[in-house]
N, C-alpha and C positions, 0 to 999 in steps of 0.2 A: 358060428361064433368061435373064435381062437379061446384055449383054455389056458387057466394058470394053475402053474404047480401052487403045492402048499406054501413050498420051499418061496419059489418069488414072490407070491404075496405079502409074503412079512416081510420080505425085503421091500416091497413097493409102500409099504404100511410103516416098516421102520424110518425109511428116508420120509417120509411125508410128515410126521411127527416130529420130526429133527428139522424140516423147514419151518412148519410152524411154530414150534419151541422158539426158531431163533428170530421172526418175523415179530413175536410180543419184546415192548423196548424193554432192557435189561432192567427198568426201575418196576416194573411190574413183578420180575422173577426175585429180585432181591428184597425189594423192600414190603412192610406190610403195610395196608392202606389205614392211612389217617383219617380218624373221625374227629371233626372239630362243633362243638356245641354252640349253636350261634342264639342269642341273646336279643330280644323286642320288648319292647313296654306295648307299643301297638301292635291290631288287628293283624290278618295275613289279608290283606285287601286290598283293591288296587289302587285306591286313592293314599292308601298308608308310604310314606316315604321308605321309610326302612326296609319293606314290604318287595316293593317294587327294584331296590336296590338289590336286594337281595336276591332279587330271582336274578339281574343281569349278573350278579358274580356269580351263580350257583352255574349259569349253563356257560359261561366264560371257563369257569376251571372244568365243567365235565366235560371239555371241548378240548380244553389243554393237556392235562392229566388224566381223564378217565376218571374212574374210581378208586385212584389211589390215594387221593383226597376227598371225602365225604364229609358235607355238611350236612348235621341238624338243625334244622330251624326251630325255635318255638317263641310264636306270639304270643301279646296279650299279658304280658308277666309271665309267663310259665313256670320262669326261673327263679320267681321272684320279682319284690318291687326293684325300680333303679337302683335304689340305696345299699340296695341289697347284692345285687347282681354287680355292681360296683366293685366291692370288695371281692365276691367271688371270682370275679376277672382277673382281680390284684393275683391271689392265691392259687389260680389255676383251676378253680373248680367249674368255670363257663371261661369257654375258651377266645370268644365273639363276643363285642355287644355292638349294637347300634343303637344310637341315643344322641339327643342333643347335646352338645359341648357344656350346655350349664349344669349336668350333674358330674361334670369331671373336675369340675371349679370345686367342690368339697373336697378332690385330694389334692388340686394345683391353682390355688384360687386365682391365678394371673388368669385362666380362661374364660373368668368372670368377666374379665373386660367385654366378650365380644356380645356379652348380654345386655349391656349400657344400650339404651335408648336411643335411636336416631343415629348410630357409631359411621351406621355405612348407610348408604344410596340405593342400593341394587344386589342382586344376588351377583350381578358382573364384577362390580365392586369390592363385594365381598371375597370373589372366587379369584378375583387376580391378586388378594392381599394377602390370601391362607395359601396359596400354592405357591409364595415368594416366601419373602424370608420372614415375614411375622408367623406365618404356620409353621415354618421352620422352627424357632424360635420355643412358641407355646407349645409342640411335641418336644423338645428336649429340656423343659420344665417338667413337667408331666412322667419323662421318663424317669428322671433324676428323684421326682416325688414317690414315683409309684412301682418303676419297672415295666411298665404300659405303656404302645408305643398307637399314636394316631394314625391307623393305616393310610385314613382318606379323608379328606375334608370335601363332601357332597351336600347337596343341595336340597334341603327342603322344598315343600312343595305349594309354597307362596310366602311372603312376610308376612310376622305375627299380627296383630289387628284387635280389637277390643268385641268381644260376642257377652251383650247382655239381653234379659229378661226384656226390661223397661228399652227404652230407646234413650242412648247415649251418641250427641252429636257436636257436644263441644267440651272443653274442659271443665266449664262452669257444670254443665251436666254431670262430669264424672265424677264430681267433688262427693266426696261419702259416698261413694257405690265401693261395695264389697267384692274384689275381685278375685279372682283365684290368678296366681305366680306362682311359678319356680322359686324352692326355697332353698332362691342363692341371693346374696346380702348385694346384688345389682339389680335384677329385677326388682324386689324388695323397693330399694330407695326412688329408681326410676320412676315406678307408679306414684310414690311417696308426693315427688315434686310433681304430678301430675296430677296430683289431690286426691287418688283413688285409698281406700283402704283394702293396701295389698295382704293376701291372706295366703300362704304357703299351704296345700295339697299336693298328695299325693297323684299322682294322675288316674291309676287305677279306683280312684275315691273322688276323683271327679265327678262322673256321674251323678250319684248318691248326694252330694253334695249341692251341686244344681238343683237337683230334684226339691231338696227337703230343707230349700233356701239360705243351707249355710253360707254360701254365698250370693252374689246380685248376678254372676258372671265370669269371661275367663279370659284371658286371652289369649289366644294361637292364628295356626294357618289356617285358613277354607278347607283343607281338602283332611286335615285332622279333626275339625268340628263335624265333616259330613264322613270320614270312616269312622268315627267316636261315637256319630249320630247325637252328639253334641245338641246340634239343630230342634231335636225334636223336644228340648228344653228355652234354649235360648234363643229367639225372633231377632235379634237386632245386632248390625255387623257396623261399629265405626272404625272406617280405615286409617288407622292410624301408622299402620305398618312403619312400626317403631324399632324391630327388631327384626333383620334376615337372617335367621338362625340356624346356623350352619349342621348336618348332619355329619356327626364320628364315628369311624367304626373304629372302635378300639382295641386291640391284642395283648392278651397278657406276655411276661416272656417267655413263660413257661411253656404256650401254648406254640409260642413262635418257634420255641426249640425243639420241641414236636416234628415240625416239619421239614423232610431232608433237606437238606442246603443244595440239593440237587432241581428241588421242586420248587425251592423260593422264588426266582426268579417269575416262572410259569404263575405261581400266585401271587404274586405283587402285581403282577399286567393284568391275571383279570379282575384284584382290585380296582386298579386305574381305569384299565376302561369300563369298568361297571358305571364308577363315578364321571366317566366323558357321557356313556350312551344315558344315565339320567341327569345330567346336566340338559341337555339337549331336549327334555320333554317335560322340563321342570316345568315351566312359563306354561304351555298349553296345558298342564297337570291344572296348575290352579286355578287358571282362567275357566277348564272344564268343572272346577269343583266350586267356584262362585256364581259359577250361570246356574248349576243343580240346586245347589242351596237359593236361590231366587227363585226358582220353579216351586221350591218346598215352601217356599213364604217366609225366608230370609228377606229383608231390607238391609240395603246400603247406605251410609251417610258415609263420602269424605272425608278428612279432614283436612280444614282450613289451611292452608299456607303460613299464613300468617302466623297459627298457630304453632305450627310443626317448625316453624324458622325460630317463633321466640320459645320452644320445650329446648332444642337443639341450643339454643345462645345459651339458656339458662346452665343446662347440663353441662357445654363445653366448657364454661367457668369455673364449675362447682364437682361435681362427682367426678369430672374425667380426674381432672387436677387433681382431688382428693387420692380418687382410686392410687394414680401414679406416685403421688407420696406412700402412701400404704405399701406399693409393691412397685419400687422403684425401677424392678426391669424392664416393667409394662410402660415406660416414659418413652422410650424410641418408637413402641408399637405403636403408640397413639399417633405418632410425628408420621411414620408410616403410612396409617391410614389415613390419616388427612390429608397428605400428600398425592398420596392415589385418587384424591375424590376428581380429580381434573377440574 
């Protein structure tokens, strides 16, 4: 076997080190890696929306950037309740949340609209109106409010629906049942004209609440009642799917400024395609968490046509109108979306 001097070795040892020095991209040697705190009220589980989103953007950016951007996840509250973690996004102290649009309605209450009752058809419907210029629109509300910017407008993982105790299968039924809602002043009035007695909770106090009958019931998605384990209080599902409530990840700017303007790009795509590749398995997400919950001894009832046409006439008369006087910017958005119902 041929020998090497001392001497060439470290020459053969110094060039190899000055290849691979310059083979790492220069944003690796310059810059130090960003850790970003990302923010859940739900589970880490796979029927959880947020959950799931979450994992497509974590391996979308360790694909694009490496570890020069690092996300923490923490489910469950960790951060605290929404209300909470809300403000801390404002001020920079959680840098992520992901949550429904109706707890961003307490600092931009135009987002309240999109919680109104029967507004949209479809999550298709929904997704071609927020990725135009009404989502356009309600993120530069929002920023103007708050300095927080709607990275993505993504997709829950079914239309909200009515889960009670008793069985509830028409309006007549719903009239005085105690429901648990979002404590945004549209869910609120929604169930109001649907006879229910809406009851604002916390989500994290959901649970507890069911249990120990502070309330009759709740309303959400299939696939939130069965990562909540919701189910193993409440038997009875009417489909009302009254609301397709859109999932936000929201960004403080603080947090945005954080991140080199070299690297923005690379993470704003794999925001977007997070939210294309859970678009795309939203519909089978729920359809697989209504068949589970049926296996668990969930019941289905419908809702009437009839019914759903004259909640919709009633609503489109009365609270859209109203809302739109209240917060006059929100008057094109509605023209908007009713436009796109085809």
């Amino acid at each position: 076997m041929a020998s090497i001097s001392r001497r060439q070795f470290l020459q053969v040892a110094s060039a190899a080190s000055v290849a691979a020095v310059t083979a790492i991209p220069t944003v690796s040697r310059a810059q130090s890696p960003v850790t970003l705190r990302f923010s859940s009220s739900m589970p880490a589980d796979q029927n959880a929306s947020h959950y799931v989103w979450y994992q497509h953007f974590a391996a979308n950016l360790k694909a694009s950037v490496g570890d020069n951007i690092r996300i923490g996840y923490f489910p469950n509250s960790q951060l605290g309740k929404e209300s909470d973690a809300v403000q801390q996004v404002k001020i920079g102290a959680i840098d992520m949340m992901a949550a429904g649009s109706s707890i961003w309605a307490t600092v931009a209450p135009e987002l309240g609209m999109l919680d109104l009752g029967f507004l949209f058809d479809s999550y298709a419907h929904e997704a071609g109106v927020l990725d135009g210029s009404v989502g356009t629109s309600l993120n530069e509300l929002l920023q103007k409010r708050s300095g927080c910017t709607i990275l993505t407008w993504a997709s829950q993982f079914g239309a909200r629906s009515v889960f009670t105790k008793k069985p509830v299968r028409s309006l007549a039924e719903l009239k005085g049942v105690k429901l648990r809602v979002l404590p945004t002043p549209a869910f609120i009035e929604t169930f109001k004209v649907m006879g229910a007695v809406p009851t604002p909770i916390q989500f994290g106090e959901l649970y507890m609440a069911l249990q120990t009958g502070v309330v009759d019931g709740l309303e959400h998605d299939p696939a939130t009642v069965l990562s909540s384990k919701f189910n193993e209080v409440v038997k009875s599902c009417w489909q009302t799917r009254h609301v397709f409530s859109p999932l936000v990840v929201v960004m403080g700017k603080r947090a945005m400024d954080r991140i080199p303007v070299n690297l923005r790009p690379a993470f704003l795509k794999a925001v977007n395609d997070a939210t294309a590749q859970q678009r795309a398995i939203a519909t089978d997400k729920a359809r697989q968490a209504e068949q589970e919950l049926r296996q668990r001894g969930m019941t289905f009832y419908p809702m009437a046509q009839g019914e759903r046409d004259a909640v919709h006439r009633e609503l489109q008369s009365g609270l859209y109108q109203s809302f739109a006087r209240q917060y006059p910017a929100t008057a094109p958005l509605f023209s908007a979306i009713a436009a796109d119902r085809g």
